[in-house]
C-alpha positions as CSV (number, residue, x, y, z in Angstrom):
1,X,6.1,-15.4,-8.9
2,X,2.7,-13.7,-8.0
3,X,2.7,-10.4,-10.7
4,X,1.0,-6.9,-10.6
5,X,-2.7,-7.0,-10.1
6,X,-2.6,-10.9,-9.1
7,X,-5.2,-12.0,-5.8
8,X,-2.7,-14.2,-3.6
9,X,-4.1,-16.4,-0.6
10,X,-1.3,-16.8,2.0
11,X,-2.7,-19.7,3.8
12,X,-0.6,-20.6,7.2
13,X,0.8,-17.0,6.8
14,X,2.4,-17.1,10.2
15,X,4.4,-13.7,10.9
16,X,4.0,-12.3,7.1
17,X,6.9,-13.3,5.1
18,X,5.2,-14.7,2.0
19,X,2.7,-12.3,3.0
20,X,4.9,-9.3,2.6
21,X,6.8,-10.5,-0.5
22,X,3.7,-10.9,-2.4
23,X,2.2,-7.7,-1.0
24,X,4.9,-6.0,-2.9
25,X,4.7,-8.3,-5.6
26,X,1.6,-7.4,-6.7
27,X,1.0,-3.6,-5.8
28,X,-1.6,-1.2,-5.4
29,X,-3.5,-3.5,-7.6
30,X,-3.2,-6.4,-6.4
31,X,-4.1,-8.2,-2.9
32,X,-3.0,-10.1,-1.0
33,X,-5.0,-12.5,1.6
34,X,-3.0,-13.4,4.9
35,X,-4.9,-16.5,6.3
36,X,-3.1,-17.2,10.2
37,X,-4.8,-19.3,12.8
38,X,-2.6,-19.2,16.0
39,X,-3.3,-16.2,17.5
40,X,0.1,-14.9,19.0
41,X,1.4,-15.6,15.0
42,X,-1.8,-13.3,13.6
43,X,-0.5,-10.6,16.2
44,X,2.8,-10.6,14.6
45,X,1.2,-10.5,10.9
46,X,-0.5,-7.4,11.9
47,X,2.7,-5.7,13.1
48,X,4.6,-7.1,10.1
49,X,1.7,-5.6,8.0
50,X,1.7,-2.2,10.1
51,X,5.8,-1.9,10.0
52,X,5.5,-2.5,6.2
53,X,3.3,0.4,5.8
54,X,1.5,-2.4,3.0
55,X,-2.6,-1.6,2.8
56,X,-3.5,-4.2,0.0
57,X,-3.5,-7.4,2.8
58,X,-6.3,-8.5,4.3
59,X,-5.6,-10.4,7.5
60,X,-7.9,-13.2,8.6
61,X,-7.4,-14.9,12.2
62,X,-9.0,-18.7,11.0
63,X,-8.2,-22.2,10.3
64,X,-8.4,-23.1,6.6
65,X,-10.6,-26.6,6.8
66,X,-12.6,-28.8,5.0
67,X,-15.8,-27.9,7.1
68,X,-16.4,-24.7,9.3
69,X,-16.2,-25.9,12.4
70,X,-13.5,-25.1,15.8
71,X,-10.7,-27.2,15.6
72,X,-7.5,-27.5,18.2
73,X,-4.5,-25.5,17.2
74,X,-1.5,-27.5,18.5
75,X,1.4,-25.9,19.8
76,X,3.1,-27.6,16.8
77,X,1.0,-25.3,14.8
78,X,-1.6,-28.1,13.4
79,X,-4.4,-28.8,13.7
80,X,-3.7,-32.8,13.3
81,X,-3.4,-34.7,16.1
82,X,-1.2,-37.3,14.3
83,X,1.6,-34.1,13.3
84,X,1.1,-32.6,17.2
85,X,3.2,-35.7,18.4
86,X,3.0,-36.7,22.4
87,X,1.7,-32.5,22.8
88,X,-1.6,-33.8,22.1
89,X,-2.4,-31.5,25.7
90,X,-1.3,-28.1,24.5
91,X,-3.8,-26.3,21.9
92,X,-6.1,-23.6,21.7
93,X,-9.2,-23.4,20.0
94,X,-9.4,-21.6,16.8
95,X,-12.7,-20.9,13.9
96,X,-12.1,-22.8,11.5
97,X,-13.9,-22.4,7.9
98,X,-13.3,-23.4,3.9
99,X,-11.5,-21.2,2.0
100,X,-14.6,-21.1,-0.7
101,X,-16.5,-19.6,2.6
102,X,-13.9,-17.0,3.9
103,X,-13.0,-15.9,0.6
104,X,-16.8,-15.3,-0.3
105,X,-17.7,-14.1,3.3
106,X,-14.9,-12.0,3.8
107,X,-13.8,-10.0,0.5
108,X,-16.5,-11.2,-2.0
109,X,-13.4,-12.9,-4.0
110,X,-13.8,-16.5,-6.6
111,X,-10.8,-15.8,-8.8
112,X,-7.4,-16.3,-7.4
113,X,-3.9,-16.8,-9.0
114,X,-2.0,-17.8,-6.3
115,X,-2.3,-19.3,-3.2
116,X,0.7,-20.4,-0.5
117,X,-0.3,-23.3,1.6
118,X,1.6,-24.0,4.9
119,X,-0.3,-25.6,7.4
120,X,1.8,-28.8,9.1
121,X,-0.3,-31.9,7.5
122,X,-3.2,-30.3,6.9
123,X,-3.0,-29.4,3.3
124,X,-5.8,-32.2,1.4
125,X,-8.3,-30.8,4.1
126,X,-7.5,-27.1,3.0
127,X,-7.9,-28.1,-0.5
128,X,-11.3,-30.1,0.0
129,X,-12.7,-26.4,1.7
130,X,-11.5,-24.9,-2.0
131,X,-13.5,-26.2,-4.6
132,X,-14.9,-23.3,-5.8
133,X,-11.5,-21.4,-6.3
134,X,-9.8,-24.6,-8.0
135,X,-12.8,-24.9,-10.6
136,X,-13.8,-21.0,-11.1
137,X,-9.9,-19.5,-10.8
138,X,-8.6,-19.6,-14.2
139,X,-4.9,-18.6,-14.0
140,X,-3.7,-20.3,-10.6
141,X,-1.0,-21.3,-9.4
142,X,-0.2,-23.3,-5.8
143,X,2.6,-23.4,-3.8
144,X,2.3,-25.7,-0.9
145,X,4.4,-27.6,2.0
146,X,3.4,-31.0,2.1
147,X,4.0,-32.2,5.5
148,X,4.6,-36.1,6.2
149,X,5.3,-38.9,3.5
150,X,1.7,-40.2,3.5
151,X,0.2,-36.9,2.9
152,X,1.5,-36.8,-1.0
153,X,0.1,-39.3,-2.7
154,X,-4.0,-38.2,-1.6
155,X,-2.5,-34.8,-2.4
156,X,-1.3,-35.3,-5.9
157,X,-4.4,-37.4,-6.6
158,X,-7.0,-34.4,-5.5
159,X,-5.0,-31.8,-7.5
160,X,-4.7,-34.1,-10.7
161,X,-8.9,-34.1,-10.1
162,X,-8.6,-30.2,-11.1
163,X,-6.1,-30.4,-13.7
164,X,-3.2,-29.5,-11.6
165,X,0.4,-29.9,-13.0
166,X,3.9,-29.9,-11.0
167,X,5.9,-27.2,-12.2
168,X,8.4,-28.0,-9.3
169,X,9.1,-30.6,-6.8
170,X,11.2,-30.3,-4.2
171,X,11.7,-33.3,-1.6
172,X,13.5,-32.9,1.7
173,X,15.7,-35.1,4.2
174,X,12.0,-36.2,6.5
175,X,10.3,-36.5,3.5
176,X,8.4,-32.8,3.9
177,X,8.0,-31.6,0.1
178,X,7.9,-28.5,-1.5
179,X,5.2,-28.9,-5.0
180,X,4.6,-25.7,-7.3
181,X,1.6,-26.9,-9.2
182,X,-0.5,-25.1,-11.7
183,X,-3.8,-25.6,-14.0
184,X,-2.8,-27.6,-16.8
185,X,-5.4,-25.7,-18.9
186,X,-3.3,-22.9,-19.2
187,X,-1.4,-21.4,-21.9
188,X,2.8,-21.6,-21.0
């Protein structure tokens, strides 16, 4: 659970809800950074965010990638071809950028203790764009959806790289995963 003060990255932030929970999670003194790449979703955020009356989120309309680059947004809300299906024809184009560059571009921010990843089979190339968080943040913490059976394995392998630990592990009917991971270098 993200506490007062804490920086939070809600990647795949869709309409807010993780957003808005950890907006008032962590307070006046906290942040809370609301990463949403379809464009009708990031429209909703805002509203969420305005509704809310909450001013310690920063909203950013990208793609969270290995590269920068533009990458097609599926209407299945990926940005992989192989998790779009047969709708292969229906996208739009979107920015997409590391989360090392948008965090530094954006709010000047290298320390981070937690960050939500939901982004429908695209979570190893989120993580590749985030070396400089994973190395530099010292008490982090990751919650992420891991889309698709094959996507695990290369995931757990990357994290264990940065001394990441499960701290939960959640498996569902399809084989979609819910992992809570955390720096093993930390004090429990």
């Amino acid at each position: 659970t993200p506490k007062e003060g804490d920086i939070v990255v809600d990647i795949g932030a869709a309409f807010g809800f993780y957003t808005i929970l950890g907006a008032k999670r962590v307070g006046a003194k906290g942040k809370v950074v609301a990463i949403e790449a379809q464009p009708d979703s990031f429209e909703m955020l805002n509203r969420n965010i305005k509704l809310n009356q909450l001013t310690n989120i920063i909203p950013l309309n990208y793609a969270v990638y290995s590269k920068e680059t533009k990458v097609k947004l599926y209407n299945t809300y990926s940005i992989m071809p192989e998790s779009a299906g047969k709708s292969t024809d229906k996208f739009v184009e979107v920015n997409a950028n590391t989360l090392d560059n948008i965090l530094r571009q954006e709010e000047k921010i290298i320390d981070v203790n937690w960050i939500k990843i939901d982004v429908e089979g695209a979570e190893l190339e989120v993580l590749k764009g985030a070396h400089n968080v994973l190395s530099n943040s010292k008490d982090i913490s990751l919650l992420i959806e891991v889309h698709g059976r094959n996507n695990y394995r290369p995931l757990i392998e990357f994290l264990d790289s940065y001394n990441f630990n499960i701290e939960l592990e959640k498996t569902y009917e399809g084989g979609d995963k819910h992992l809570i991971v955390r720096k093993s270098n930390l004090a429990r």
